[in-house]
C-alpha positions in Angstrom: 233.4 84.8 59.4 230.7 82.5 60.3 230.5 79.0 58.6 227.5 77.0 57.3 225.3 74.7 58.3 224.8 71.1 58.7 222.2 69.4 57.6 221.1 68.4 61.0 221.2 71.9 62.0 218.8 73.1 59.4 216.2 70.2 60.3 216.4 71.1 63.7 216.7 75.2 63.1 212.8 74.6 60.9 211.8 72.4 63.4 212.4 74.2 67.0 209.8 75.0 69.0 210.2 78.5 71.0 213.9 78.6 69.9 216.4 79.5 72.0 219.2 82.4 71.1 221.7 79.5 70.7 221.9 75.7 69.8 224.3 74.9 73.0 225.3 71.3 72.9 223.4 70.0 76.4 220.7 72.4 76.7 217.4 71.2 76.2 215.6 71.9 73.2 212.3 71.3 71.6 211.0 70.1 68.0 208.3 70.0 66.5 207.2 66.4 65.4 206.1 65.2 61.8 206.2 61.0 61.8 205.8 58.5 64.9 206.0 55.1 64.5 205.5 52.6 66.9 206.0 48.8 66.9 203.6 46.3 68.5 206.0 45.7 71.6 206.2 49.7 72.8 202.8 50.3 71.1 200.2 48.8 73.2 201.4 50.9 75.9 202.4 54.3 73.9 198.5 53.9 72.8 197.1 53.6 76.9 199.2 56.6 77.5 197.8 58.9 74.4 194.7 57.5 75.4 194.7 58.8 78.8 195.0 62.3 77.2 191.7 62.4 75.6 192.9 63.4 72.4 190.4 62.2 69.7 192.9 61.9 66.8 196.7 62.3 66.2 198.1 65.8 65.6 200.7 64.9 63.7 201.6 65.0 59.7 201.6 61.0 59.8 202.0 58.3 62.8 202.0 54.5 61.9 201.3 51.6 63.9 203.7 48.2 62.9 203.2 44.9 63.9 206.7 43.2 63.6 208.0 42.1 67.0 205.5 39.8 68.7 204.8 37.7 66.1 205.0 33.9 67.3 201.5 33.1 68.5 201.9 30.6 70.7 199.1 32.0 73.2 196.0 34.5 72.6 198.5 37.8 74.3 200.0 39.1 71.0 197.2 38.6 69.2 194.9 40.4 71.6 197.5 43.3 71.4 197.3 43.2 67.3 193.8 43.8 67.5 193.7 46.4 70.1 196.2 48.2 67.8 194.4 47.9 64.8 191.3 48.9 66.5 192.8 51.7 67.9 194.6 52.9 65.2 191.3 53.1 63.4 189.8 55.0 65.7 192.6 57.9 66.4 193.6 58.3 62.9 197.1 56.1 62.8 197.7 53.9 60.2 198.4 50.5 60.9 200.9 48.0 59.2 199.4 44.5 59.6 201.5 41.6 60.5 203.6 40.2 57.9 203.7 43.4 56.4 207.6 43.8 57.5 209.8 45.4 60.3 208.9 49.1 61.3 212.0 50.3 59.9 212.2 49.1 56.7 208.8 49.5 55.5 209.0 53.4 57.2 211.7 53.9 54.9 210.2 52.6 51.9 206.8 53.5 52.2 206.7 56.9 54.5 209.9 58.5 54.7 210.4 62.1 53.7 213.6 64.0 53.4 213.7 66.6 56.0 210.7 65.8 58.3 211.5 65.1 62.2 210.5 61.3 62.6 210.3 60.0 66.7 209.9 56.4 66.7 209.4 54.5 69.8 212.1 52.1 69.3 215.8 52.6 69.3 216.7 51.8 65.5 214.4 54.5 64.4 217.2 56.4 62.8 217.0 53.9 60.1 215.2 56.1 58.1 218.3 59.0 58.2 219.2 57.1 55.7 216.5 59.1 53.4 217.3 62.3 54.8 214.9 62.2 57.4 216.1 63.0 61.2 214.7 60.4 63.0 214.8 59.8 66.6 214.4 56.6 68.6 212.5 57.6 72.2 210.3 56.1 74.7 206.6 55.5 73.8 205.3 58.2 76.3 207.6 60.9 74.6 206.2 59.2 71.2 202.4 59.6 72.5 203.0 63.0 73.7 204.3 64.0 70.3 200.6 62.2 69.0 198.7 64.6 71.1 200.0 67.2 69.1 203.3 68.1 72.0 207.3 68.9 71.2 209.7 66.1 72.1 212.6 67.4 74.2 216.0 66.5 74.3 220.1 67.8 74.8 220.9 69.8 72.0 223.4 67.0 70.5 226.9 67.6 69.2 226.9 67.2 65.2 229.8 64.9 64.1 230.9 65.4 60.7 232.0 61.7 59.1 233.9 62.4 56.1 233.5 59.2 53.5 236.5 59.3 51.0 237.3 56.8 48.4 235.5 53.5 47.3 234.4 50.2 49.1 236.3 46.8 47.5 234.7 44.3 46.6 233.0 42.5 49.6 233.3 45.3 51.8 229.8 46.0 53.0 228.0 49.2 54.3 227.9 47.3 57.5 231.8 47.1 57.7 231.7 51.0 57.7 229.9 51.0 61.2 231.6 48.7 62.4 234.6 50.5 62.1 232.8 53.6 63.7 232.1 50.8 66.8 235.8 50.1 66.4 237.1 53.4 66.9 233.9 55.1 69.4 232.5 52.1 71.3 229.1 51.6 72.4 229.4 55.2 74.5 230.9 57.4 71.7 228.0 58.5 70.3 226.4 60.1 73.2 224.9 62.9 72.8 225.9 63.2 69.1 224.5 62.9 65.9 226.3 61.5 63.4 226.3 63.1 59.5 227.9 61.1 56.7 229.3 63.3 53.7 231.8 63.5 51.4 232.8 61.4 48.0 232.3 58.0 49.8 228.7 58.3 50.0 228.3 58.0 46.5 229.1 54.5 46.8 226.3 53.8 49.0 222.5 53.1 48.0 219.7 54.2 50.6 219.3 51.0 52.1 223.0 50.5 52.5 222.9 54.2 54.5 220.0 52.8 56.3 222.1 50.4 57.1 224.8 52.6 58.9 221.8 55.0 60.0 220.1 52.3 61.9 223.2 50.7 63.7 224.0 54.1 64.9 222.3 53.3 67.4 224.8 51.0 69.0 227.0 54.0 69.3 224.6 55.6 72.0 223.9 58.4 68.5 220.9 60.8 69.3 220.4 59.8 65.3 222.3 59.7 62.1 221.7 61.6 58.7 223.2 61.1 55.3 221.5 63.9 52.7 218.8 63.7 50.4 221.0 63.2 46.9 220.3 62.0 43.5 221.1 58.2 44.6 217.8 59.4 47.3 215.7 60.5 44.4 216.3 57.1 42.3 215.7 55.0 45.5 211.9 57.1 45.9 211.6 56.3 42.1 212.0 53.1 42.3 209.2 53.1 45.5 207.1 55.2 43.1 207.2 58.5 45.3 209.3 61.1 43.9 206.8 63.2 44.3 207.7 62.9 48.2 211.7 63.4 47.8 213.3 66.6 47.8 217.2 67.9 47.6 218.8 68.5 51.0 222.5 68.4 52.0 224.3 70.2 54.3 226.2 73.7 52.9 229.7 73.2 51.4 231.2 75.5 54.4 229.6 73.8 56.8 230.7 73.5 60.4 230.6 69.8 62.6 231.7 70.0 66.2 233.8 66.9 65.5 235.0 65.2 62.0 236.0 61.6 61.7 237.4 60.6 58.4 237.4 56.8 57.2 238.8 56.1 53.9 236.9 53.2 52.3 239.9 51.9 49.8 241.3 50.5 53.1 238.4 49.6 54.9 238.3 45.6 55.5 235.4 42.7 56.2 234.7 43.7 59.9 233.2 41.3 63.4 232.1 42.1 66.3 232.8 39.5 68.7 230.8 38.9 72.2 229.2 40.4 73.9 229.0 44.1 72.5 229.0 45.1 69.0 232.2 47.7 69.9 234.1 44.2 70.5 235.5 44.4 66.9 237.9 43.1 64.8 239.0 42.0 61.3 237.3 38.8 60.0 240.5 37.6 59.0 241.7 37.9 62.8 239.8 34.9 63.7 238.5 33.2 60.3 238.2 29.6 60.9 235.4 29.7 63.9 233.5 26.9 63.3 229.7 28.0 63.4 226.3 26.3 64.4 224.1 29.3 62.6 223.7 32.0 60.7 221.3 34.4 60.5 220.5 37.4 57.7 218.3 39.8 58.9 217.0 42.2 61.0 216.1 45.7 60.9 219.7 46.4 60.4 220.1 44.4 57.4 217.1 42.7 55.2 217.2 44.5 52.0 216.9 43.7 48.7 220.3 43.4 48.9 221.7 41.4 51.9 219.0 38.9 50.7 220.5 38.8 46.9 223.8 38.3 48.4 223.2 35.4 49.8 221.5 33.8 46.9 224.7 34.7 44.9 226.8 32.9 46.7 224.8 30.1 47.6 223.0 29.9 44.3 223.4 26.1 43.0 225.8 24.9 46.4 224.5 24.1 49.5 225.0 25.2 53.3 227.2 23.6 55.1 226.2 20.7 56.9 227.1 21.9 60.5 225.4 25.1 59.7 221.5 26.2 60.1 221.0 29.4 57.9 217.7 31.4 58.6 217.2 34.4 56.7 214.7 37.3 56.8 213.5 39.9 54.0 212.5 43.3 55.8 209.4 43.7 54.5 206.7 42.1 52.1 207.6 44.3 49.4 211.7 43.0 49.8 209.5 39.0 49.9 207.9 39.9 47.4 210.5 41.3 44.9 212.7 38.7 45.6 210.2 35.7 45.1 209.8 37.7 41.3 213.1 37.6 41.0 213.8 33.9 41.3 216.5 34.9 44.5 214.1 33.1 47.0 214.2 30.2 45.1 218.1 30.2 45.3 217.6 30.3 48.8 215.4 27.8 49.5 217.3 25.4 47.1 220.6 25.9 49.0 218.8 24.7 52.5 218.5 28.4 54.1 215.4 28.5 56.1 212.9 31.7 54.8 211.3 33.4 57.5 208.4 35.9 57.6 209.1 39.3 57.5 209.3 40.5 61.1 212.4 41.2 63.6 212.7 37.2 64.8 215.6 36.1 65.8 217.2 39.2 66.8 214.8 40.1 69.5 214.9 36.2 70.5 211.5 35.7 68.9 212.6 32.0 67.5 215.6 30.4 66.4 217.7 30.6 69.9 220.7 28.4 68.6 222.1 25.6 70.5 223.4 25.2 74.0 227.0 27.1 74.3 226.6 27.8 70.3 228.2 30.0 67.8 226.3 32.3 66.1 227.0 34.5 63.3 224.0 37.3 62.7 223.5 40.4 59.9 222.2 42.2 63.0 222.8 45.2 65.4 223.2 43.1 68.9 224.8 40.7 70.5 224.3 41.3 73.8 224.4 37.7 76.4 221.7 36.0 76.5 219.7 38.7 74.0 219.4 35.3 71.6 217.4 33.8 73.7 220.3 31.1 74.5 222.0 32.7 77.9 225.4 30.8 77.0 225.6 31.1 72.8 227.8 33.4 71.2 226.7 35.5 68.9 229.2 37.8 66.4 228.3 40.2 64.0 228.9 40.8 60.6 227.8 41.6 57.0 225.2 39.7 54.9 228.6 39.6 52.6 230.6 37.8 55.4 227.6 36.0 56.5 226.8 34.3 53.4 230.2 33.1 52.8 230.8 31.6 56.3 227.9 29.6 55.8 228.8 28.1 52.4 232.5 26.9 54.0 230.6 26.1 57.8 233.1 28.4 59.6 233.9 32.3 59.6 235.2 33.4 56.4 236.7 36.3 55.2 234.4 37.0 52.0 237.0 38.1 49.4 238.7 34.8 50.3 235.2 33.3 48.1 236.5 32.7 44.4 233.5 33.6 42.9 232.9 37.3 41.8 231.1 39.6 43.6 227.6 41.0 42.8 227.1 44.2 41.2 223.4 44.3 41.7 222.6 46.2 44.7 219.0 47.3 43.7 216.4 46.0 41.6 215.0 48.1 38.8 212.1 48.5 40.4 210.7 47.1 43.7 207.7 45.6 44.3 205.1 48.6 44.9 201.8 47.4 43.3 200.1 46.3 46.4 200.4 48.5 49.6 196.9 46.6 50.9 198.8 45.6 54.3 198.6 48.9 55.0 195.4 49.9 56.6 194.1 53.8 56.6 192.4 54.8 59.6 188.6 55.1 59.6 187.0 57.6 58.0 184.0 56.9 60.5 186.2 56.9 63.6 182.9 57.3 65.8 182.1 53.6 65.0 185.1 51.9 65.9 185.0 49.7 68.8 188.5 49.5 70.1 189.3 45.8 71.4 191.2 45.0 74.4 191.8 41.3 75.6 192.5 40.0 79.2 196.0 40.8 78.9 196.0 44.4 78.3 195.9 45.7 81.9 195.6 49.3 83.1 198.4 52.6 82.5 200.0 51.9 86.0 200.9 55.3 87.9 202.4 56.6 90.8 201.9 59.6 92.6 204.0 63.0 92.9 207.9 63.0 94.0 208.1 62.4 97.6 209.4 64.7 100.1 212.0 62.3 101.3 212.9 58.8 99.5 214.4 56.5 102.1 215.0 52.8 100.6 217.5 49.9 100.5 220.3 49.5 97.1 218.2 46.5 95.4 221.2 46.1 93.5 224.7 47.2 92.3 225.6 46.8 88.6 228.5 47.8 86.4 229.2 49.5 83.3 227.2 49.3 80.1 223.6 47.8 81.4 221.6 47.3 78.5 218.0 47.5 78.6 217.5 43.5 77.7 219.8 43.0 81.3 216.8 45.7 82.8 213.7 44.2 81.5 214.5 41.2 78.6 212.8 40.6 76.0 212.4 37.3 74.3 209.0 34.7 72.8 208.4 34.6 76.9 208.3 38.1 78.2 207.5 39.9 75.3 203.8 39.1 75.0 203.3 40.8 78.3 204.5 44.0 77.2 200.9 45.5 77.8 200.7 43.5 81.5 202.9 45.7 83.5 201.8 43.6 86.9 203.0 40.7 84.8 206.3 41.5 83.0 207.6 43.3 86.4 208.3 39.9 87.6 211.1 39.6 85.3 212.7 43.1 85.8 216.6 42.4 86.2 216.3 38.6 86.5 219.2 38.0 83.8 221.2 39.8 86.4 219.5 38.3 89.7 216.7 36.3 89.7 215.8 37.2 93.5 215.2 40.9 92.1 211.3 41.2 91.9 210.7 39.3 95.3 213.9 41.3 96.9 211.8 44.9 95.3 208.1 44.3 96.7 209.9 42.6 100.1 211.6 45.9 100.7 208.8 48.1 99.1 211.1 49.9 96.8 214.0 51.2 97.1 217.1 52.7 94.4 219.8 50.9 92.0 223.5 51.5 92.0 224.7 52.0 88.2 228.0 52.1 86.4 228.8 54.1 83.3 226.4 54.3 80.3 223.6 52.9 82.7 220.5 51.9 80.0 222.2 51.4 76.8 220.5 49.9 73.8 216.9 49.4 73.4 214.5 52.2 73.9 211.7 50.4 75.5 210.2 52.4 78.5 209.5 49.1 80.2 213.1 49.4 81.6 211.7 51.9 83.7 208.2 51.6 83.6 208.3 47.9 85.6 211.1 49.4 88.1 208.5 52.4 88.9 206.1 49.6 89.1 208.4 48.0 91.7 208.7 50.7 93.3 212.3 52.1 92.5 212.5 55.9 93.1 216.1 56.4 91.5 219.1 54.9 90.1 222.7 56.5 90.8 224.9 55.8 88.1 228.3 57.3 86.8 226.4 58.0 83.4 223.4 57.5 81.5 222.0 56.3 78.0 219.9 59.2 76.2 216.7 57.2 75.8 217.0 55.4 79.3 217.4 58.4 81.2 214.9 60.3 79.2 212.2 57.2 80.2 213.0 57.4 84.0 212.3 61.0 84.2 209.1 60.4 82.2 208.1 57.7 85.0 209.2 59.9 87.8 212.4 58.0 88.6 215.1 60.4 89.6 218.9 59.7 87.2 221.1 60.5 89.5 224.7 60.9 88.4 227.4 60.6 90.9 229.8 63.7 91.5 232.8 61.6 92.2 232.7 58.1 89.8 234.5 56.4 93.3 232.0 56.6 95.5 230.0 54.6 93.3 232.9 51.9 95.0 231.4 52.7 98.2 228.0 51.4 97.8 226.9 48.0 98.1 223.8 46.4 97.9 221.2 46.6 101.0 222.4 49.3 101.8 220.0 51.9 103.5 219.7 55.1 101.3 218.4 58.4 102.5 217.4 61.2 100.5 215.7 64.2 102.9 213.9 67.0 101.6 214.3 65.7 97.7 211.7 68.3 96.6 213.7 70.9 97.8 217.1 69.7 96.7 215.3 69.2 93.3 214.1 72.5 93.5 217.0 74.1 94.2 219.6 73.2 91.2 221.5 69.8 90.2 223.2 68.9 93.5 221.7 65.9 95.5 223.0 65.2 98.6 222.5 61.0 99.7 223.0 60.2 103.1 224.2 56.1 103.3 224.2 53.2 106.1 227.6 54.2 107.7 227.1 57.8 107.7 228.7 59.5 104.7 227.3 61.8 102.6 227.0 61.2 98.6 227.2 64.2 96.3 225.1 63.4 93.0 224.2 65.5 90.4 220.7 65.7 88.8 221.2 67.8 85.5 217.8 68.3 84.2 215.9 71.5 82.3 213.0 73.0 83.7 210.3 71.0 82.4 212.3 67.6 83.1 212.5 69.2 86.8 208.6 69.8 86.9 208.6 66.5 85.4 209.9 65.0 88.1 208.3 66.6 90.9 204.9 65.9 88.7 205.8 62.1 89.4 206.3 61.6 86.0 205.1 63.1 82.2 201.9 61.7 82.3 200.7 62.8 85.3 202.5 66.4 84.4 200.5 66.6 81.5 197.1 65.3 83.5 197.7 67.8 86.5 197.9 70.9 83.7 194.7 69.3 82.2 193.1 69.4 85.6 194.5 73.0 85.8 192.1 74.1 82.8 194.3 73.6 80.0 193.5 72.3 76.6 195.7 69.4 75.9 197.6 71.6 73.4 197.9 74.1 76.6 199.3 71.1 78.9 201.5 70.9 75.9 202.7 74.4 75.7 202.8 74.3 79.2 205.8 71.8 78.4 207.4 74.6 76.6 206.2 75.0 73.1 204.3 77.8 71.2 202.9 75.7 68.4 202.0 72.6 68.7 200.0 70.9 65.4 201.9 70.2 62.3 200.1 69.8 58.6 198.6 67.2 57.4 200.4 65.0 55.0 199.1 62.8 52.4 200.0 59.0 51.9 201.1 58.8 48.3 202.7 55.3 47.9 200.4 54.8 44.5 197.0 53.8 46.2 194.2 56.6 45.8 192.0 54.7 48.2 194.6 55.8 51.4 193.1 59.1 52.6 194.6 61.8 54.4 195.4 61.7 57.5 193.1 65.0 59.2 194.2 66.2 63.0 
């Protein structure tokens, strides 16, 4: 007897494009796209590359345009690229989300989330908004601008994990602890190729921000995306944003099958860390309480809700931070600033020395507030990666706003249920702040007389040409296991204004790691990179592989890759090659001289890729990709995949059913936060 489905299954099942006879974990598949967002770091580009499409306006039910990541404006480059996105957004029927209107994430979820629409977001925490029942997907912006023009976004048919919530938090146990514990047990590489659903009694314990919470840090697991279902706690959450209207019931079936099940009990779960440099480095906060601390930080996409902000004003409400501690912290969006300033919470704050901050991603990006030489930093956020801070030697640990807000009363880590005081009930307000949606801009109705505005530092789509018949070229470098995409391409208040300079920010590629590595890449005109396991983890900026294709990098041989990474090199024509046997990654070494003869043909011919090194041996990779990623590849890259169908005769929704999909244009969806004035979005 067959068993039900998940609820991940049913999304994809309504979403699939051309279906195949069977949802095989690892084959490719295709959906059909409803949301994109994009944030102002990945936009700029993801806008170039729908723009070298020549597709007038956006084919999909809604896409969105944030401004949230380059927000210190210390020179004219970010805002030159807020412009050009506003502009453009205008113009191609995206709406746009001015600056201090609040981090992607957050405001997506409050203001445009849907239960059961497909959302691909061009930056990795865009499973946030699984958290409403929505299955969103963090991706390159190429695959995000490809889904504008109206095509499928591809990817392995993940596994669906089951994770079975039992019991009831305790006091001072925050969502955040929960996925930490899933860190704890998976590490940073157990959620590959997965997605992760949360059912069972425990949910009911759990607001939609707080499952936004876990949703969005699912990401640090390597997820494909996580899902919790569309409930009755959903339906009061889109009340409270004034748009039930826009919620509907979903859950999986009560016989239905996971490929996996984890089961946590929450009665025993317990204040969690994670310790540097990885946010799998985890352990009880009463392991190492007593680590005296130089900042703390609440925020981030991962946690600046209503709630993480009231938290802190609970405990800190009529005391003061410690004198050895600076406390920064960050609401999500205007509408969290603005309910809490109503509220008489921010004034808590600001009375107990914490420093307010706009509403934008900050510190966790490294945009402001680096802390001090060797310091110790304890954030609300989703990373901790060296040097990600903008400090190269500070420490940074993770934890809840619960455990956060505690340490910095006492100046040192704390566990929180060590704090006398009782802990808050409120976890919502009422009613959030939803009068005023005026930061969020409707495209043009007159789209003809929209002048789109670029400044000096938006520089041309760079491009190379089709895969080579032979790539001959030099190891540029050898790295280990779990390279993140900030050790790749960093970001940071230095780099990531030149996010729409490729020329530019390809002198930075890999200089956390060597600092030679841009002069060593043009010296030797190119050449490959020599990976470890989970090669790309992290962030889903395409830059990662956008600047080494700049550089001239033809392919990376690593004993495993990230999703998202490996997805952007093949979409820039960079060949992820995996190695057949993990030890002869051991037998490679930097400068040395790579051959790989008759690549087209190997390609051609199935996964096996035979390299030929400096001292005569013979390397077996692998190359497992579907057809389209093959004709991909041998295109040179998506774009010019898509270009070379265009020049074939095809309509752009031809080049995109040449990609593999039947249908391409979803309906048109209507922006019903409570403002009339917002009209439809038209393809």
């Amino acid at each position: 007897m067959s068993l039900g489905d998940s609820l991940a299954i049913k999304i994809l099942r309504e979403h699939l494009v051309s279906p195949p006879e069977t949802l095989r974990p690892g084959q490719e598949i295709l959906i059909r796209v409803d949301h994109t967002l994009t944030q102002d770091a990945t936009g700029t580009m993801a806008y170039l590359q729908f723009e070298a499409m020549g597709i007038p306006r956006v084919r999909t039910r809604r896409s969105v345009s944030y401004v949230d990541h380059n927000m210190l404006q210390t020179g004219y480059e970010n805002m030159d690229d807020h412009v050009f996105l506003q502009t453009f957004a205008a113009k191609h029927g995206i709406y746009f989300s001015r600056p201090g209107n609040g981090i992607c994430h957050q405001v997506h979820l409050e203001r445009f989330s849907e239960p059961g629409m497909v959302l691909l977001g061009s930056d990795s925490h865009t499973p946030t908004c699984g958290g409403a029942g929505m299955l969103a997907i963090g991706a390159g912006g190429l695959d995000v601008a490809v889904a504008m023009a109206g095509g499928p976004f591809g990817l392995p048919m993940p596994k669906i994990v089951g994770v079975h919530l039992t019991g009831k938090r305790q006091p001072w146990v925050a969502a955040k602890d929960i996925i930490l514990e899933m860190l704890r047990r998976l590490t940073v590489k157990g959620g590959v190729g997965k997605v992760f659903e949360y059912f069972g009694d425990g949910i009911r314990d759990l607001t939609v921000p707080e499952r936004a919470t876990i949703c969005n840090m699912g990401a640090e697991l390597g997820a494909t995306t996580s899902i919790f279902p569309s409930d009755d706690i959903t339906r009061a959450y889109f009340h409270k944003q004034n748009r039930e209207q826009d919620w509907r019931p979903l859950a999986a079936d009560a016989d239905a099958h996971y490929d996996e099940v984890i089961e946590i009990d929450l009665n025993r779960l317990e204040p969690l860390v994670a310790q540097p440099h990885s946010p799998d480095n985890v352990v009880p906060v009463r392991e190492i309480a007593g680590l005296k601390l130089d900042q703390v930080c609440i925020g981030s996409c991962t946690n600046s809700s209503f709630h993480d902000l009231a938290i802190a004003a609970h405990v800190l409400k009529g005391k003061r931070v410690a004198s050895n501690v600076s406390m920064t912290l960050t609401p999500g969006s205007r509408q969290v600033f603005a309910t809490i300033a109503r509220n008489g919470i921010l004034a808590d704050l600001i009375a107990a020395g914490a420093r307010v901050l706009e509403a934008a991603c900050g510190p966790c990006i490294g945009m402001g507030q680096a802390p001090k030489s060797g310091g110790i930093s304890l954030r609300s956020f989703n990373r901790n990666f060296e040097g990600r801070s903008g400090t190269p030697d500070a420490k940074v640990y993770l934890c809840s706003p619960e455990t956060a807000a505690v340490s910095a009363l006492y100046g040192v880590l704390t566990d929180p249920r060590d704090y006398p005081g009782d802990y808050v009930t409120e976890r919502e307000p009422d009613v959030y702040d939803t009068h005023d949606d005026g930061m969020i801009l409707p495209p043009s109705s007159h789209p003809e007389t929209v002048e789109v505005v670029r400044g000096p530092n938006i520089k041309p789509l760079p491009t190379r040409g089709p895969l080579e018949e032979d790539i001959r070229g030099k190891v540029l470098l050898k790295v280990g296991d779990n390279i993140t995409t900030d050790h790749i391409m960093p970001a940071g208040s230095k780099i990531l204004p030149l996010r729409s300079n490729i020329p530019a920010i390809s002198e930075y590629v890999f200089v956390r790691v060597d600092p030679q590595f841009p002069t060593r890449a043009k010296q030797y005109g190119g050449g490959v990179i020599v990976g470890g396991s989970n090669y790309g983890q992290g962030s889903s900026r395409e830059h990662a592989a956008l600047a080494p294709m700049y550089l001239g990098v033809k392919a990376v041989l690593a004993k495993s890759f990230a999703r998202i990474h490996r997805a952007n090199l093949i979409n820039f024509g960079i060949l992820p090659l995996v190695f057949a046997d993990p030890t002869d990654y051991d037998t490679l070494q930097q400068d040395d001289e790579l051959v790989i003869a008759r690549v087209r043909e190997q390609l051609q011919a199935g996964p096996d890729i035979l390299v030929q090194t400096t001292a005569g041996r013979t390397v077996r990779t692998r190359c497992e990709v579907s057809e389209r990623q093959r004709a991909i590849l041998l295109s040179g890259g998506l774009l010019n995949h898509v270009r070379m169908s265009q020049a074939s005769g095809h309509s752009m929704a031809d080049a995109a059913a040449h990609l593999g999909t039947a249908t391409m244009v979803s309906t048109s969806g209507q922006f019903r936060p409570g403002k009339p004035r917002l009209e439809e979005v038209h393809a």
